[in-house]
RODRENMI-867880 format. One record per atom (N, C-alpha, C, O): x, y, z; atom name; residue number from 1. Coordinates in steps of 0.02 Angstrom, whole numbers, plus 50000, padded with zeros to 5 digits. Layout:
N
+-------+-------+-------+------+-----+
!     u !     v !     w ! site ! pos !
+-------+-------+-------+------+-----+
!     X !     Y !     Z !   CA ! NUM !
...
+-------+-------+-------+------+-----+
% end
This chain:
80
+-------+-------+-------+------+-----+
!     u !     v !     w ! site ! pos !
+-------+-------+-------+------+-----+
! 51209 ! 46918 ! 50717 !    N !   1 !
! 51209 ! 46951 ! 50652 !   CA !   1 !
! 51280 ! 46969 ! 50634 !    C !   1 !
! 51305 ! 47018 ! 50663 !    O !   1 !
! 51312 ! 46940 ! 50596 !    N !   2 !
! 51372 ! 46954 ! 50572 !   CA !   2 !
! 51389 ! 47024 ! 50535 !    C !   2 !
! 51354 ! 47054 ! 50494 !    O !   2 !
! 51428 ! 47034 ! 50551 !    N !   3 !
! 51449 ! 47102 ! 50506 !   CA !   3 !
! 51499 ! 47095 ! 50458 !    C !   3 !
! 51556 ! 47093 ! 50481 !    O !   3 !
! 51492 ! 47091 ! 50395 !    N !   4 !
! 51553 ! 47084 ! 50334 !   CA !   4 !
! 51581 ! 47142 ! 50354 !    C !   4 !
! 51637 ! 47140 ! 50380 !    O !   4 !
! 51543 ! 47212 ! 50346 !    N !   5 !
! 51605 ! 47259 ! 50348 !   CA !   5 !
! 51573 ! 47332 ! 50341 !    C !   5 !
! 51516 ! 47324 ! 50320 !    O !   5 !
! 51586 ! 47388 ! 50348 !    N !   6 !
! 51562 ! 47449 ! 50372 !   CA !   6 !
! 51589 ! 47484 ! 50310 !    C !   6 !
! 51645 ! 47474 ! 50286 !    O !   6 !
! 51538 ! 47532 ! 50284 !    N !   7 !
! 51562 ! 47600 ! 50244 !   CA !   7 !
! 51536 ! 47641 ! 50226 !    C !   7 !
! 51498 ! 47629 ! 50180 !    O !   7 !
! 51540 ! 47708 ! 50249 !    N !   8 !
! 51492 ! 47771 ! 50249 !   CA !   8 !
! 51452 ! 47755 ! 50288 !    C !   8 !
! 51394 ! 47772 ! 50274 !    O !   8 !
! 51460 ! 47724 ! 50342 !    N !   9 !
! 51420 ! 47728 ! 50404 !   CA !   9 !
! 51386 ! 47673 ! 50375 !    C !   9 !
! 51389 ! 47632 ! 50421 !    O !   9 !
! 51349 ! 47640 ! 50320 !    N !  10 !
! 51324 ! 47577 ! 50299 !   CA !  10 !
! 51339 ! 47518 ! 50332 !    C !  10 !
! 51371 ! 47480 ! 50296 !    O !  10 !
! 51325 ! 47491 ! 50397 !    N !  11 !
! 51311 ! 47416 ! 50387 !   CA !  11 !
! 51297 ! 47364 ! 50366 !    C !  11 !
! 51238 ! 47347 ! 50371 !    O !  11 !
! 51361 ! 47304 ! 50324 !    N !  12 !
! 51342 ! 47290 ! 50291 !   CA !  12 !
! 51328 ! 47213 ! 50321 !    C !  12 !
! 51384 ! 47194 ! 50340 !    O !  12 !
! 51276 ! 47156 ! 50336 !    N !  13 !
! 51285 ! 47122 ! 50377 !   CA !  13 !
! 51259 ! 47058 ! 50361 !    C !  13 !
! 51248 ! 47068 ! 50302 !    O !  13 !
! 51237 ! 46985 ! 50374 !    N !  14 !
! 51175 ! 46953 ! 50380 !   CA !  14 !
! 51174 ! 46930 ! 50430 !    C !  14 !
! 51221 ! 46930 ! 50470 !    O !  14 !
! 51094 ! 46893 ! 50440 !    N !  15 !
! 51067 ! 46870 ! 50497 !   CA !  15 !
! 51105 ! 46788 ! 50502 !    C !  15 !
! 51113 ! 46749 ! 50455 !    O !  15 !
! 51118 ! 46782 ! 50549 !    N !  16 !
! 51146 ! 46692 ! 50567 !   CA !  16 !
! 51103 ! 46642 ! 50567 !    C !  16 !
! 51121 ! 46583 ! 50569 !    O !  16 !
! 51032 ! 46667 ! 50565 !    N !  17 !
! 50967 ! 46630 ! 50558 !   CA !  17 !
! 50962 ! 46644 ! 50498 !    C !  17 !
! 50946 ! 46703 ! 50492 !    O !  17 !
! 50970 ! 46612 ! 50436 !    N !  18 !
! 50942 ! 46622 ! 50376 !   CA !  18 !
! 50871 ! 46584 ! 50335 !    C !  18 !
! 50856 ! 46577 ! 50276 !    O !  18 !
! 50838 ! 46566 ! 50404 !    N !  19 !
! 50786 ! 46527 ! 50374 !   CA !  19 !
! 50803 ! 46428 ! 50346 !    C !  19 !
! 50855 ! 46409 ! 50320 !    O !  19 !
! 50755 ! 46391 ! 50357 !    N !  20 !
! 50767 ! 46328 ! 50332 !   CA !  20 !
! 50715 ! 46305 ! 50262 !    C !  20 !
! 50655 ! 46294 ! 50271 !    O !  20 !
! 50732 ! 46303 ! 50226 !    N !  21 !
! 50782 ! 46309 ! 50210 !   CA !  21 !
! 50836 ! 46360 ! 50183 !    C !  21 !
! 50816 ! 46400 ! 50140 !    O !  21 !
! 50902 ! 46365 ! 50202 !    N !  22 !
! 50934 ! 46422 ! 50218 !   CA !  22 !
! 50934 ! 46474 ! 50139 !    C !  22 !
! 50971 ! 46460 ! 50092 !    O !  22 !
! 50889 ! 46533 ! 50138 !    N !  23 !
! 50904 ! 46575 ! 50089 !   CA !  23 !
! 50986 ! 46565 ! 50035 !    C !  23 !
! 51037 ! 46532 ! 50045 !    O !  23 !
! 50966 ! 46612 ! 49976 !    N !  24 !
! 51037 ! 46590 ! 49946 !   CA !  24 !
! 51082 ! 46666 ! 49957 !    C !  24 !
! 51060 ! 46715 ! 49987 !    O !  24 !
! 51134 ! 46660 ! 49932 !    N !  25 !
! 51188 ! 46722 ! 49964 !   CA !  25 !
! 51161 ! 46783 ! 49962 !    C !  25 !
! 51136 ! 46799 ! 49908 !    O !  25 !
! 51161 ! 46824 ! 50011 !    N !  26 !
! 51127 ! 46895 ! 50007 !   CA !  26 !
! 51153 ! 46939 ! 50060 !    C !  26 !
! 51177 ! 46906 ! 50106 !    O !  26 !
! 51156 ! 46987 ! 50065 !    N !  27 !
! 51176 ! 47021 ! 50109 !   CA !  27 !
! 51103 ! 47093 ! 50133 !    C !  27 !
! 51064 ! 47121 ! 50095 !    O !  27 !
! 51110 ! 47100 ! 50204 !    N !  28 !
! 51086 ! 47166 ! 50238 !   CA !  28 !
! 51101 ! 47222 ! 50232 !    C !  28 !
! 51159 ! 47213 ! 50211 !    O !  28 !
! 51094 ! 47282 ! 50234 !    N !  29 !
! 51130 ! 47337 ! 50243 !   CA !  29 !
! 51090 ! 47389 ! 50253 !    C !  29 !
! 51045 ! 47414 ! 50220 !    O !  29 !
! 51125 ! 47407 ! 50328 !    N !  30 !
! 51062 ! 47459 ! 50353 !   CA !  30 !
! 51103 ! 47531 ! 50388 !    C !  30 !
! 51164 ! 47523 ! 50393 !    O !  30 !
! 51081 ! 47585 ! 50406 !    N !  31 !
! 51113 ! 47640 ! 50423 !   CA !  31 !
! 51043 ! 47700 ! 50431 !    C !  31 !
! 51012 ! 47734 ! 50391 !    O !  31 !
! 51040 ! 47688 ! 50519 !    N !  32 !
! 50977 ! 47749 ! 50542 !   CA !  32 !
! 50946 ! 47723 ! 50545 !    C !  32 !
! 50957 ! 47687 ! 50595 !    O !  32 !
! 50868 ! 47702 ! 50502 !    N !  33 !
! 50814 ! 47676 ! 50524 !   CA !  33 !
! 50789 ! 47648 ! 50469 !    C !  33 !
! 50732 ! 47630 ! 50457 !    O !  33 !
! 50862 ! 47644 ! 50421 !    N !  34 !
! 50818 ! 47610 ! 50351 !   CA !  34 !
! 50866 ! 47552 ! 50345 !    C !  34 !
! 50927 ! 47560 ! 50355 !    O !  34 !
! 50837 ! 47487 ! 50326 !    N !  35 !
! 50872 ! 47429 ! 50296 !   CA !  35 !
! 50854 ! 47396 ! 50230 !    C !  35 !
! 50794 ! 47380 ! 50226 !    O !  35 !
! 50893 ! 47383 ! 50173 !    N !  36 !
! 50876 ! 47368 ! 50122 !   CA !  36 !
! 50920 ! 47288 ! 50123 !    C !  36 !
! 50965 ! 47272 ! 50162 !    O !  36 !
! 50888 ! 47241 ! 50062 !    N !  37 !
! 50919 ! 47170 ! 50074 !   CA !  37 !
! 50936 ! 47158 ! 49974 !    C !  37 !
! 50902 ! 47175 ! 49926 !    O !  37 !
! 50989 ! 47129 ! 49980 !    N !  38 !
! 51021 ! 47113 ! 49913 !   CA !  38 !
! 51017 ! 47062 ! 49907 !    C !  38 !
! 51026 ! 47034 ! 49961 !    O !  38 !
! 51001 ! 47012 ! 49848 !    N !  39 !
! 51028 ! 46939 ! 49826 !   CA !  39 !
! 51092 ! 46956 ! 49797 !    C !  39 !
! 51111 ! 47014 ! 49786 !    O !  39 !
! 51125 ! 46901 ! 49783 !    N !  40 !
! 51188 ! 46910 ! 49748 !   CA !  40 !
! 51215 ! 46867 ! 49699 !    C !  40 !
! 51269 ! 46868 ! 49670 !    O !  40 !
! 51147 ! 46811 ! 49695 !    N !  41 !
! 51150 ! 46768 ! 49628 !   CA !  41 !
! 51074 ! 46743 ! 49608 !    C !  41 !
! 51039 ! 46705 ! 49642 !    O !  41 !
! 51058 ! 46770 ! 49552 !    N !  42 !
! 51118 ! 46757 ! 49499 !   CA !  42 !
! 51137 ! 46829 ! 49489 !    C !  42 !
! 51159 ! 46833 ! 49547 !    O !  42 !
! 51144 ! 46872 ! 49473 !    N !  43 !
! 51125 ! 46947 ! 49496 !   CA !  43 !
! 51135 ! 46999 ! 49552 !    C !  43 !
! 51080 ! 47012 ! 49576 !    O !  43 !
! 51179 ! 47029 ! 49579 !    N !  44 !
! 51155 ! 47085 ! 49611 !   CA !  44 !
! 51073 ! 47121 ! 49609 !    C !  44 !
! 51053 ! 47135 ! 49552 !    O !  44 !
! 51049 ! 47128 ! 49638 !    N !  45 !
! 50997 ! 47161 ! 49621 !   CA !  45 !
! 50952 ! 47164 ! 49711 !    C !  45 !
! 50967 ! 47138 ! 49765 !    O !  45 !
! 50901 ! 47203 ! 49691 !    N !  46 !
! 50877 ! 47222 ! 49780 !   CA !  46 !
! 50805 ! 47156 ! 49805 !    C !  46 !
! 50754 ! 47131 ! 49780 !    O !  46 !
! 50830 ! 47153 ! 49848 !    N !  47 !
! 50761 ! 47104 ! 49850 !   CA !  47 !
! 50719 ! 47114 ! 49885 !    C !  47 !
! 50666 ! 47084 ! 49875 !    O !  47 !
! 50725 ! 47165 ! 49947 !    N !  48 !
! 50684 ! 47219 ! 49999 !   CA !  48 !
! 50734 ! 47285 ! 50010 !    C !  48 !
! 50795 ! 47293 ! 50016 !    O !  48 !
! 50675 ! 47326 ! 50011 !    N !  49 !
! 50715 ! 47410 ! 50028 !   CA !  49 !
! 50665 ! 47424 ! 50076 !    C !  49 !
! 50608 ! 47407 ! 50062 !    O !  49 !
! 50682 ! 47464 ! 50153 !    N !  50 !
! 50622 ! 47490 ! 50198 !   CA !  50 !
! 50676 ! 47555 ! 50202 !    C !  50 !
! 50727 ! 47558 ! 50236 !    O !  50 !
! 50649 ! 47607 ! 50155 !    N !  51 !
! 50679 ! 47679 ! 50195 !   CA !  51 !
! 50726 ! 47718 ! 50144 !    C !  51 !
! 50727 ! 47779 ! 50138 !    O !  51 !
! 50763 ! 47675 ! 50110 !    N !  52 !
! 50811 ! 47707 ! 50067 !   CA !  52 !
! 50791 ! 47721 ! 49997 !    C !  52 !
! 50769 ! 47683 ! 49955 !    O !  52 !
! 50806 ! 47791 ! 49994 !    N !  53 !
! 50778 ! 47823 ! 49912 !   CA !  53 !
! 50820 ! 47800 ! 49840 !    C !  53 !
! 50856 ! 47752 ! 49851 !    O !  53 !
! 50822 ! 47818 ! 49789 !    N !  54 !
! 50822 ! 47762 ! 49738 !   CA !  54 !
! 50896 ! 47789 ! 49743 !    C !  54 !
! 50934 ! 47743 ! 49756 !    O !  54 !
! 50920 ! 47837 ! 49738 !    N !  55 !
! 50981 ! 47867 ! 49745 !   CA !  55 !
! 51010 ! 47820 ! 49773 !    C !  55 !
! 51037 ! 47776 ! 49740 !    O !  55 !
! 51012 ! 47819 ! 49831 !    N !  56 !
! 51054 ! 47751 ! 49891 !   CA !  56 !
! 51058 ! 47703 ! 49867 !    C !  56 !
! 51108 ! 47668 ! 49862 !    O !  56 !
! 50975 ! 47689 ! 49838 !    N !  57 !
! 51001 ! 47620 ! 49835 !   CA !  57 !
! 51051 ! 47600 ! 49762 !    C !  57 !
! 51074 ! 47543 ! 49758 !    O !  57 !
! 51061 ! 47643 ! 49716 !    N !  58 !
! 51096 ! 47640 ! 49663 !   CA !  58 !
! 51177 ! 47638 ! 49717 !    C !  58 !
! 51206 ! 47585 ! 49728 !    O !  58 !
! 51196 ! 47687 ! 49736 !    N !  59 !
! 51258 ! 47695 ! 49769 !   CA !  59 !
! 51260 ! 47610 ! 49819 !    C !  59 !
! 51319 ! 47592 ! 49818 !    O !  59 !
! 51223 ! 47565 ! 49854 !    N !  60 !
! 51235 ! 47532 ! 49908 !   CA !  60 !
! 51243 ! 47465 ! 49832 !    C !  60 !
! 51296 ! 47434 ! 49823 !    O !  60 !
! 51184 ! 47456 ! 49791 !    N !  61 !
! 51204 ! 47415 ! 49729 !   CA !  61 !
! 51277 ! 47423 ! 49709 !    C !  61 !
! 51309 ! 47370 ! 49704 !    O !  61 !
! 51305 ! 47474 ! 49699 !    N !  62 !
! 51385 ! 47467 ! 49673 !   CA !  62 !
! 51413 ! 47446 ! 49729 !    C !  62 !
! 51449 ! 47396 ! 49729 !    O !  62 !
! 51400 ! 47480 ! 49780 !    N !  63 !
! 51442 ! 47452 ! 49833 !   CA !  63 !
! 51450 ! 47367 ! 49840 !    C !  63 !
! 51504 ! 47337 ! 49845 !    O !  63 !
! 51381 ! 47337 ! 49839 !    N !  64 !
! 51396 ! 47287 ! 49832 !   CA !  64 !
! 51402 ! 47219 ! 49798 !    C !  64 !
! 51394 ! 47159 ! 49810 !    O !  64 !
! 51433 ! 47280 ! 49722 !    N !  65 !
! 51452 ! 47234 ! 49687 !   CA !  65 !
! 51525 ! 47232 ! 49666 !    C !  65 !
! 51549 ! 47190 ! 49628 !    O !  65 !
! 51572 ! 47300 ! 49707 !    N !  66 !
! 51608 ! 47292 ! 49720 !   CA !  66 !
! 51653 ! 47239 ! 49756 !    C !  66 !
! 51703 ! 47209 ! 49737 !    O !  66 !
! 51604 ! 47235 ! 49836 !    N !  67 !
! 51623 ! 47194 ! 49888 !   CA !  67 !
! 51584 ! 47114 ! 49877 !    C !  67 !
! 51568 ! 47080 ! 49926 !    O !  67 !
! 51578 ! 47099 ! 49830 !    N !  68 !
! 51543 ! 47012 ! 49797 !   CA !  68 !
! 51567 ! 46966 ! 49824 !    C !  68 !
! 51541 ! 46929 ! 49866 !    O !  68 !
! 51630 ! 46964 ! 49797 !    N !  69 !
! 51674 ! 46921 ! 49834 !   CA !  69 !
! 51695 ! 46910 ! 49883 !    C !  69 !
! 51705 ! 46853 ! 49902 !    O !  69 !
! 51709 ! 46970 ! 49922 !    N !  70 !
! 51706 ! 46970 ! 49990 !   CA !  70 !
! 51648 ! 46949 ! 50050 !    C !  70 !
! 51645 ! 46914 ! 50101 !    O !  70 !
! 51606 ! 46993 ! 50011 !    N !  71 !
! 51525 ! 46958 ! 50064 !   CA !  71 !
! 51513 ! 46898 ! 50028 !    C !  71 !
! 51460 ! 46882 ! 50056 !    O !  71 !
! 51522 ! 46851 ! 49985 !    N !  72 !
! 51534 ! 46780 ! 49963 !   CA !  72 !
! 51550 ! 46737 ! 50022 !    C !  72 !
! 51524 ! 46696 ! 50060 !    O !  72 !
! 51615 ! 46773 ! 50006 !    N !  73 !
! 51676 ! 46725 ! 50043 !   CA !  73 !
! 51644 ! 46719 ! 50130 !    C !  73 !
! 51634 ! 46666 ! 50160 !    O !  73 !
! 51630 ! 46791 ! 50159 !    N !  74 !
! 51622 ! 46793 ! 50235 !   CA !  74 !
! 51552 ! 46739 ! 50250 !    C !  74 !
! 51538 ! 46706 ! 50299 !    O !  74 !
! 51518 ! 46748 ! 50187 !    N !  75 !
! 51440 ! 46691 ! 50196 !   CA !  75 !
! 51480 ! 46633 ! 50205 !    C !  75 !
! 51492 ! 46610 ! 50261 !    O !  75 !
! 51499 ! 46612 ! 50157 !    N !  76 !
! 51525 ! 46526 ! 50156 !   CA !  76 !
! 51562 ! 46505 ! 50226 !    C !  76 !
! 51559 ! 46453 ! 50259 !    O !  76 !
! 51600 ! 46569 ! 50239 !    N !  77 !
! 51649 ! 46546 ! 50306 !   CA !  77 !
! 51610 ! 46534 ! 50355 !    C !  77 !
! 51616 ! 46480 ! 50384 !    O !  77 !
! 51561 ! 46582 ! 50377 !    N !  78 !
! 51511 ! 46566 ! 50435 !   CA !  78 !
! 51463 ! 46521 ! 50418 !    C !  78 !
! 51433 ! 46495 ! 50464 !    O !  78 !
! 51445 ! 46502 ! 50350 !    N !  79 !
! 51369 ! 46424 ! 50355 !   CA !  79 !
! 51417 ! 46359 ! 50338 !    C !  79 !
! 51400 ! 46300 ! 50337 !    O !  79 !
! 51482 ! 46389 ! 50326 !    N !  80 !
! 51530 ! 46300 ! 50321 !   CA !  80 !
! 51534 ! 46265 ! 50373 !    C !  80 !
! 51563 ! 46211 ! 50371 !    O !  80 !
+-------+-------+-------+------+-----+
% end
């Protein structure tokens, strides 16, 4: 499970198994006992939440639409 990158204690990560055929760009992000899952095209938006209240998940959405490009880029490098 790769880790793009850490903030506010947030793990932000994906699995190296992405299923065949392989899901499209998305990222994990979990912290305690809750994990929520993002697509990232076409759209940001949530595609599973287990644990995190709507609050979070508004704050972990900016977060990662801040970091797009970055968790982009780290997908492509590891399924190239």
């Amino acid at each position: 499970m790769p880790t793009v990158f850490w903030e506010r204690g947030f793990r932000f990560f994906f699995y190296s198994n992405e299923g065949a055929p392989r899901e499209p760009v998305h990222i994990h992000i979990e912290k305690d006992d809750c994990e929520a899952k993002f697509w990232l095209i076409p759209e940001v938006h949530v595609a599973y939440n287990d644990g995190y209240n709507s609050r979070t998940l508004r704050e972990l959405e900016a977060m990662v639409r801040v970091n797009r490009d970055r968790i982009e880029r780290a997908w492509n490098e590891f399924f190239s």
